[in-house]
C-alpha positions in Angstrom: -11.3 19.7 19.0 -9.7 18.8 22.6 -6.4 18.7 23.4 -5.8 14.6 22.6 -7.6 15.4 19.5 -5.2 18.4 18.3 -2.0 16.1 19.4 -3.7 13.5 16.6 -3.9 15.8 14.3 -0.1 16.8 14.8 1.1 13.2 14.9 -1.0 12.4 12.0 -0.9 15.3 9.8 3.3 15.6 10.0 3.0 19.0 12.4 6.4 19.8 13.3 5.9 23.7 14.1 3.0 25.4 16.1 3.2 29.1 15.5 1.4 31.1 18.8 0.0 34.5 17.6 -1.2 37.0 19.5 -1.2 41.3 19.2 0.3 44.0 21.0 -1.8 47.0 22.1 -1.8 48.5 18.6 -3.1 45.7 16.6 0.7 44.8 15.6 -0.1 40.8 15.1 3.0 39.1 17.0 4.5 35.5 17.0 6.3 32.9 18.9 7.1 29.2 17.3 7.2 25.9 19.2 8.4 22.7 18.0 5.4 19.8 17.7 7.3 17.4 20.6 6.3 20.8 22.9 2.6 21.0 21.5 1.5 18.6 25.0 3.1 21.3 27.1 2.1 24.0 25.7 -1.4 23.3 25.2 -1.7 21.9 28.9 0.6 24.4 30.8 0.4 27.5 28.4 4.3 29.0 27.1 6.2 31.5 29.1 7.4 34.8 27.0 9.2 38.1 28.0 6.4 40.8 27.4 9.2 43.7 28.0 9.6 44.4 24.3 6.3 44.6 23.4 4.3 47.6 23.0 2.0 48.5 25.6 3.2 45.3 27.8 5.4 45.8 30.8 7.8 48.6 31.6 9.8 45.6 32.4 9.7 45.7 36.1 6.5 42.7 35.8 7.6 41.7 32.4 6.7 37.8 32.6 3.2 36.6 30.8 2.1 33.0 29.5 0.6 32.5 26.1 -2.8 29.9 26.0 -3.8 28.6 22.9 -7.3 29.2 22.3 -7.5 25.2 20.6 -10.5 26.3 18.8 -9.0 28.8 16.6 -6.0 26.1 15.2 -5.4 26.1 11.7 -3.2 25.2 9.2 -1.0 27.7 7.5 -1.4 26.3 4.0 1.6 28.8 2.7 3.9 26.5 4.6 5.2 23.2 3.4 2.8 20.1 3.4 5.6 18.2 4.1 6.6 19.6 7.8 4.1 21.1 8.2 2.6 24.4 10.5 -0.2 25.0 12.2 -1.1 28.2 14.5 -3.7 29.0 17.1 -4.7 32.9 18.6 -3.9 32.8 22.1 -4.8 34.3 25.2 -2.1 36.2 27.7 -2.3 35.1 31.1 -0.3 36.2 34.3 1.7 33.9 35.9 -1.2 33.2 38.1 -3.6 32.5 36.0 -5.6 35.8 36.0 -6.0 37.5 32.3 -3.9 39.6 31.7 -4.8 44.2 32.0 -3.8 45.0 28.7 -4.8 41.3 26.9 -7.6 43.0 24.3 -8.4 39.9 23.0 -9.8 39.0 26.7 -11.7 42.3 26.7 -13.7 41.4 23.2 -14.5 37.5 24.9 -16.0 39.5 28.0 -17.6 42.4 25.8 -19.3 38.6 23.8 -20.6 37.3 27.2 -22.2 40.5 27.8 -24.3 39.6 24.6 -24.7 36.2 25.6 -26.1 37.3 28.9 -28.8 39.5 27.2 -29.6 36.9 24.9 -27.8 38.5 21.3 -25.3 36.8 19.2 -23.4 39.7 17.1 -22.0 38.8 13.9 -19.6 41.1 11.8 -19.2 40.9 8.3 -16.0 42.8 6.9 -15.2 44.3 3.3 -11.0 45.0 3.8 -9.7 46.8 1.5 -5.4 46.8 0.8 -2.6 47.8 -1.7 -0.4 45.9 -3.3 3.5 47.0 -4.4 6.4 46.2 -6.5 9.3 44.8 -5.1 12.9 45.6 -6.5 15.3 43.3 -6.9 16.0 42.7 -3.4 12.3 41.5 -2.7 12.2 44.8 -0.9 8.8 47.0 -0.8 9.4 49.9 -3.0 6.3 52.7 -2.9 5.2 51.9 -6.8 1.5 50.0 -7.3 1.0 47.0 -8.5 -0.8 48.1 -11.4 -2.6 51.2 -12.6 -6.1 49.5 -12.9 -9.2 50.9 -11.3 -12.5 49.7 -9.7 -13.7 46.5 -10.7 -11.4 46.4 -13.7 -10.6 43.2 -15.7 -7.5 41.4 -16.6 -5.2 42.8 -18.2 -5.5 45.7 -16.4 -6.1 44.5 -13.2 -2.5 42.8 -12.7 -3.5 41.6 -9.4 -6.1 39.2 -10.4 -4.0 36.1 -10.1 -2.7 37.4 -6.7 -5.8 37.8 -5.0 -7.4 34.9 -6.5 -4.3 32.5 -4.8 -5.2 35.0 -1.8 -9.1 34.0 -1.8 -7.9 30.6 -2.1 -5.6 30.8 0.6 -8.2 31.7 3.0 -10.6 29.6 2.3 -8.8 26.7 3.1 -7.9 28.6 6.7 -11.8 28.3 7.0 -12.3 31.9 5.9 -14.5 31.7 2.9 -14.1 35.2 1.0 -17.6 36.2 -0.3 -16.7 38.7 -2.8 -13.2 40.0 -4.5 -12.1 42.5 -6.8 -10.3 45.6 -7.7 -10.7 49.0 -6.2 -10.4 52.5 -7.0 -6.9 52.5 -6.8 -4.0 51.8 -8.7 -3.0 48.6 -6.9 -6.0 48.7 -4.7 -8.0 45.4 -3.7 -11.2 44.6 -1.3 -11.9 41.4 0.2 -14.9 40.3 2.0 -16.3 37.9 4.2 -19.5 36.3 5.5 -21.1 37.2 8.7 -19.0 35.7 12.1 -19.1 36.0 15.1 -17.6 38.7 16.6 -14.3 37.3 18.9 -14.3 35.1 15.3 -14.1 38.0 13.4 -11.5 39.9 15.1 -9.1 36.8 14.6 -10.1 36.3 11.2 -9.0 39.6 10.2 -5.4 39.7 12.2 -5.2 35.8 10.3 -6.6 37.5 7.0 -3.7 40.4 6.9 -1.1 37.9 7.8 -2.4 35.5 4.9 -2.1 38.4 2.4 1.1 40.1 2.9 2.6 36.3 3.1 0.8 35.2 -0.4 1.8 39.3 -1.9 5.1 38.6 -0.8 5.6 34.4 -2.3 4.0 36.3 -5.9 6.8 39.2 -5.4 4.2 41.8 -4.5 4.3 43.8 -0.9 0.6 44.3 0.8 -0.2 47.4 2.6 -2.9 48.1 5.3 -1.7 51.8 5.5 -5.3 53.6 5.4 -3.8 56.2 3.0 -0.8 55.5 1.0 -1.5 58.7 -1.5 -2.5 61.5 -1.2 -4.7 61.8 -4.1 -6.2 58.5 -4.3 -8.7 56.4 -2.3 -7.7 55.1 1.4 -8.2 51.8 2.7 -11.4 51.1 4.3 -12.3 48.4 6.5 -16.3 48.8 6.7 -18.0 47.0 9.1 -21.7 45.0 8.8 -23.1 44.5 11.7 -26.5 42.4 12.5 -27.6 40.9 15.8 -29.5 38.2 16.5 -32.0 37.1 19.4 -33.7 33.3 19.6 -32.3 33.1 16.1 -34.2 36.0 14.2 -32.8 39.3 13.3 -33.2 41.4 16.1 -32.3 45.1 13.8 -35.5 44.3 11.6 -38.3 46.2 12.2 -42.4 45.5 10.6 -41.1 46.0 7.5 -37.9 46.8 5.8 -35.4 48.9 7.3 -34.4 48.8 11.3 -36.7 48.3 13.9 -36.6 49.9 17.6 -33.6 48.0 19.1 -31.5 48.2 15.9 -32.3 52.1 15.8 -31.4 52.0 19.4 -28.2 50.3 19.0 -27.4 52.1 15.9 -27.8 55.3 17.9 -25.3 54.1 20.7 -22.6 53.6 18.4 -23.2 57.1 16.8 -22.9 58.5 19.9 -20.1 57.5 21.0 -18.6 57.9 17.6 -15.9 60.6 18.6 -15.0 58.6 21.7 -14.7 55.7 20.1 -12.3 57.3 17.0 -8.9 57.1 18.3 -9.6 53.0 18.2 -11.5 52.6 15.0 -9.7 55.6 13.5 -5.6 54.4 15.1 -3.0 56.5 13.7 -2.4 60.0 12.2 -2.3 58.4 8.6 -6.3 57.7 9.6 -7.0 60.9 9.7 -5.8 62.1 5.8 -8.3 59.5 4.2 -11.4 60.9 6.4 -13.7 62.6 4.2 -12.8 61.9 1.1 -13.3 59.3 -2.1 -16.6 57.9 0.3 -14.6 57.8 3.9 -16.8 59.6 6.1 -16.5 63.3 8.1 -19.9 63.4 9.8 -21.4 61.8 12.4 -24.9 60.7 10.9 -26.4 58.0 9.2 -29.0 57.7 6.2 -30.4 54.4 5.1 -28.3 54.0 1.3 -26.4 57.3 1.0 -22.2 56.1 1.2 -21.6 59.6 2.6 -22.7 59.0 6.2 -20.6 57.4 9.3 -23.8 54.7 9.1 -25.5 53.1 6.1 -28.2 50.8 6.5 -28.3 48.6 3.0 -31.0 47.8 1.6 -31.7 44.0 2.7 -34.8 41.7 3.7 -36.0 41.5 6.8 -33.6 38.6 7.7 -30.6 40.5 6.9 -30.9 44.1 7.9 -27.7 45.0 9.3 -25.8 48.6 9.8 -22.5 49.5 8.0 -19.9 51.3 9.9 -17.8 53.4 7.1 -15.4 54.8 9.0 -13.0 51.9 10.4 -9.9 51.4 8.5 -7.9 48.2 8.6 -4.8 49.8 10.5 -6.8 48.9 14.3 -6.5 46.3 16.5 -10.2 45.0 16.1 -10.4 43.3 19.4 -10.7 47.3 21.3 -12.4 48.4 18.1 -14.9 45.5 18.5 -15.3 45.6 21.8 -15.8 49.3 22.1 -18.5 49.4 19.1 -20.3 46.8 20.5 -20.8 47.9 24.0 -21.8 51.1 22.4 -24.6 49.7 20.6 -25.6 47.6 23.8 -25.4 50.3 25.8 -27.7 52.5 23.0 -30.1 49.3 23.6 -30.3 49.5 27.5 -31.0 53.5 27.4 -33.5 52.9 24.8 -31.6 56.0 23.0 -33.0 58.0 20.3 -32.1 57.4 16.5 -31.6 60.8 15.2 -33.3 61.7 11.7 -31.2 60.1 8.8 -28.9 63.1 6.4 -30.0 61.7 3.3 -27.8 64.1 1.5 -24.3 64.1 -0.1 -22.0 65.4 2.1 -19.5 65.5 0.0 -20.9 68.4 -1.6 -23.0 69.5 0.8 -23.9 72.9 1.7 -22.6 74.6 4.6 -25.9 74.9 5.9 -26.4 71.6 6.4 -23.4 70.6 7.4 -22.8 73.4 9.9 -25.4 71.8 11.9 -23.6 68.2 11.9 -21.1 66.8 14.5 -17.5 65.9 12.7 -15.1 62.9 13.5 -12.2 64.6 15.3 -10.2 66.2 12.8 -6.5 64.8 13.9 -5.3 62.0 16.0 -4.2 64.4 18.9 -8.1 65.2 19.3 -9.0 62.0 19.0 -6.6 60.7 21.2 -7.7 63.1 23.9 -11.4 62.7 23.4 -10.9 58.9 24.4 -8.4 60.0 27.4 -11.2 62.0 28.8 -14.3 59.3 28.0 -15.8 57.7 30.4 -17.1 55.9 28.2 -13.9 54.4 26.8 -12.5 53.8 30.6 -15.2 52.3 31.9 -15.2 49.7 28.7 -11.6 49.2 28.5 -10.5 50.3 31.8 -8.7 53.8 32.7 -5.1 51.8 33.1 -5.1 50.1 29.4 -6.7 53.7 27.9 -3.7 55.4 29.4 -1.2 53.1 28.0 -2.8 53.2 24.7 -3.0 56.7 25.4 0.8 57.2 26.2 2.5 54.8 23.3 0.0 56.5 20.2 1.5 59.9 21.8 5.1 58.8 22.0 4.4 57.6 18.3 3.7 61.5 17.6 6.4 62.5 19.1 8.3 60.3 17.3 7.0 61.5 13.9 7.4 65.0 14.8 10.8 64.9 15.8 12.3 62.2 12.7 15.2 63.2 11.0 13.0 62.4 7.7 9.5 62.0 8.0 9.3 60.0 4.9 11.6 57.8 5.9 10.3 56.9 9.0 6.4 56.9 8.0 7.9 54.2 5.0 9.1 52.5 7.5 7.0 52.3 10.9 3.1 53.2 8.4 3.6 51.3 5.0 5.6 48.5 5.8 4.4 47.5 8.8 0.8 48.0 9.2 
């Protein structure tokens, strides 16, 4: 739509708030609401905001940065009233000159897309999220008790949640998000999502609009949705896995002769392996990450077999027109515009250095021997490690730059800190892990 066209809509379709959403440097999803008699302004001239409370921003000495609604990504919120009603758009953070801004990632996934474009590939991502849902007490507050005590794929009345996530698929599909599959996971209170293939600058918005839509539609049934990656100790975490295909003059560039991957998909899939460790204090974001690695089908290992759940990379079993890889190890706690854009220029990079696919593990590592796993490169084992792997990756600071890798760097160590030094961890993880993520 252009700009007279979205002003149309607004007149037409009773708009009278336009919420502007963007995310700090941690994946935090932030907001900033305009009335509809501003919508000409700030679709024309962009909206001023004071970055100096947001994490990773400003130190507040350069603290003043414009919003710019991206008009392709406007949508209704169809939780809000019909009558009066809201729309939102992702946006883009400019300077005041214009320039994008360092630390916009959002910006750095649109670039990381035109380097695909420029080689010819469109990348799609298909995602299977998985999330908790809570009780409330009587104060609508989250309290740390699951929604039900149902497991995977269970039925109603077990599976309490049903009704939920079925208003939640609905939900999202009128946002333009079609869910593909739904059901309960291993859990107690556990649910997965997933979606069709998009693009990949799509993608990352439809999943910060996705956990927005589901805490909003937990919290209208009296239910509290977390993306913590592991609420308990003893039970499965929450994955976020990621299918990934690429295309080139409209066929399926990972298919080889026959089924499985061909060259360049065994060439990308062996960038992103590669650079797996490097890449972990993004895909993996917080110390929480770290607890559900290796265990109930999270992966330890970097390798990759072609079904076994067990590996970092799966290749499913698909036709030739749908060969795709599946990342296992991202977890829905990241901000998916640096995860994105990091994966992806791994994988193009794997493609360009014609890098070698090493042989598949086809075993279980979940039980595996020591001598097979001895002889297999781990995930970093904490978020310090990985934290300090990435500091030191060229890799990572030639993709995102060395400035925004330090600042990531510096507020995921104050965070630490912060945990290490609370009064009461529990307390503080409750607050600053489950509720917010």
């Amino acid at each position: 739509m252009a700009t007279n066209e979205i002003l149309e809509f607004i007149k037409e379709n009773d708009v009278k708030f336009i919420k502007l959403s963007f995310c700090d440097l941690l994946g935090i999803q932030k907001n900033i609401s305009v009335t509809a008699e501003d919508a000409k302004r700030v679709l024309t001239e962009g909206l001023a905001f004071d970055a100096s409370s947001i994490i990773g921003f400003s130190d507040g000495s350069k603290s003043d940065l414009y919003l710019w609604p991206d008009i392709s990504t406007m949508q209704i919120v169809p939780w809000r009233p019909s009558t009066g009603r809201v729309i939102r758009f992702f946006c883009d953070i400019k300077n005041p000159d214009g320039g994008d801004f360092l630390f916009d990632t959002r910006a750095l996934l649109r670039k990381t897309v035109e380097r695909c474009e420029k080689n010819g590939y469109l990348l799609r991502i298909g995602m299977e999220c998985e999330f908790y849902l809570f009780k409330t007490d009587e104060n609508g507050d989250p309290t740390f008790i699951p929604y039900d005590d149902a497991r995977c794929f269970d039925m109603s009345p077990l599976d309490k949640c049903e009704n939920i996530r079925r208003e939640m698929c609905l939900t999202l599909a009128e946002m333009g998000f079609l869910p593909e599959v739904s059901h309960h996971e291993s859990g107690p209170g556990q649910n997965e999502i997933d979606f069709y293939y998009r693009g990949s600058l799509s993608g990352a918005d439809t999943l910060m609009a996705f956990k927005g839509a589901i805490k909003a539609i937990a919290d209208k049934n009296g239910a509290f949705a977390s993306f913590m990656p592991k609420p308990f100790s003893d039970k499965s975490g929450s994955g976020l896995h990621l299918n990934i295909s690429l295309y080139k003059n409209g066929q399926n560039a990972f298919s080889g002769n026959g089924e499985g991957l061909g060259e360049l998909g065994r060439s990308f899939v062996a960038g992103v392996l590669f650079r797996s460790r490097e890449m972990a204090a993004f895909i993996n974001s917080n110390f929480n990450s770290y607890q559900r690695l290796g265990e109930f089908e999270a992966p330890l290992y970097v390798s990759w077999s072609q079904q076994n759940r067990s590996q970092l990379i799966r290749i499913p079993s698909a036709n030739k027109r749908d060969v795709c890889m599946e990342l296992r190890n991202p977890d829905p706690a990241l901000n998916p515009y640096l995860a994105f854009t990091l994966i992806i220029n791994a994988g193009l990079d794997g493609i360009e250095n014609n890098m070698t696919l090493p042989l598949p593990v086809d075993e279980n590592l979940y039980d595996a021997e020591d001598a097979i796993t001895s002889k297999l490169e781990r995930l970093p084992a904490t978020f310090e490690d990985a934290l300090q792997i990435a500091l030191n990756s060229d890799f990572v600071n030639k993709v995102i730059g060395e400035d925004l890798n330090r600042e990531y760097f510096n507020c995921k160590t104050h965070e630490l800190r912060e945990l290490e030094s609370a009064p009461d961890r529990d307390v503080l993880i409750f607050n600053n892990y489950f509720k917010r993520i």
